[in-house]
N, C-alpha and C positions, 0 to 999 in steps of 0.2 A: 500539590498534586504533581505527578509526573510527566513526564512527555516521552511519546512514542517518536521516534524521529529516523529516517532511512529515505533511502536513493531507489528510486525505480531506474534500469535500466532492459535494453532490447539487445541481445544476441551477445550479454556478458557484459559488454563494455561503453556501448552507446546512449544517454540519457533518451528516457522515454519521454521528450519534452510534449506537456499538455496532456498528459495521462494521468486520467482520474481515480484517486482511491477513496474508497467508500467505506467508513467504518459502522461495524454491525458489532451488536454487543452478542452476549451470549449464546441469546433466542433466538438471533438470527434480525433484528429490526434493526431497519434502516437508522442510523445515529446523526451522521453528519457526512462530508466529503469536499474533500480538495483536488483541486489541480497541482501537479508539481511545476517547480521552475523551470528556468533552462537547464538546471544541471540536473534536473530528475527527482529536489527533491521536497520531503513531505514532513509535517511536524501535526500530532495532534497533543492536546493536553489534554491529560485523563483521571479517572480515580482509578484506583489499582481493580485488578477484575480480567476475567477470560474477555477477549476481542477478537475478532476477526478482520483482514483488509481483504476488499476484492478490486483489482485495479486492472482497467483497460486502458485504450488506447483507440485513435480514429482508425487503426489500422487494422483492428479486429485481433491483437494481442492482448493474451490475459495472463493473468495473477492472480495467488491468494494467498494466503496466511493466517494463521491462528496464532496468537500468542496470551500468555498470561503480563499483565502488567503488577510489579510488586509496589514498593515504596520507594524506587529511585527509577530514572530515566534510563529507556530502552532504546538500543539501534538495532532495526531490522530493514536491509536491504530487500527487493524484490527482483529481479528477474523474467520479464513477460514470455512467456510460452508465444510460438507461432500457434494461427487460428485454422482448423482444421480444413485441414486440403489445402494450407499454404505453403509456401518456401520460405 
């Protein structure tokens, strides 16, 4: 099986350390979720198939993503959006 594997970071360049990503299959149900490291980052292992990540933060930054998993390992970085009416 393959491995989804990528880096959350906040404002491009700074690890979103302790941001949680939650992975959702198809339908949208809750599957599993981790915390990333200090450098930001996240590995899930998977069977191939449509996923989704949704990943915050204690800071009220979010993320998400959609992607399809094939027969070989994916990197998808994230990027957390500021939380609305934040700076």
């Amino acid at each position: 099986m393959p491995n989804i594997t990528g880096h959350v970071t906040v404002h491009g360049d700074k690890p979103a350390k302790n941001a949680t990503v939650e992975l959702h299959n198809s339908t949208g149900d809750h599957i599993s979720q981790v915390v990333v490291d200090d450098q930001g980052a996240y590995r899930f292992h998977l069977a191939p198939g449509t996923w989704r990540l949704n990943v915050y933060d204690a800071h009220g930054h979010r993320g998400q993503a959609e992607f399809t998993l094939r027969d070989e390992d994916e990197h998808l970085d994230l990027d957390l959006e500021e939380p609305e009416g934040g700076h």
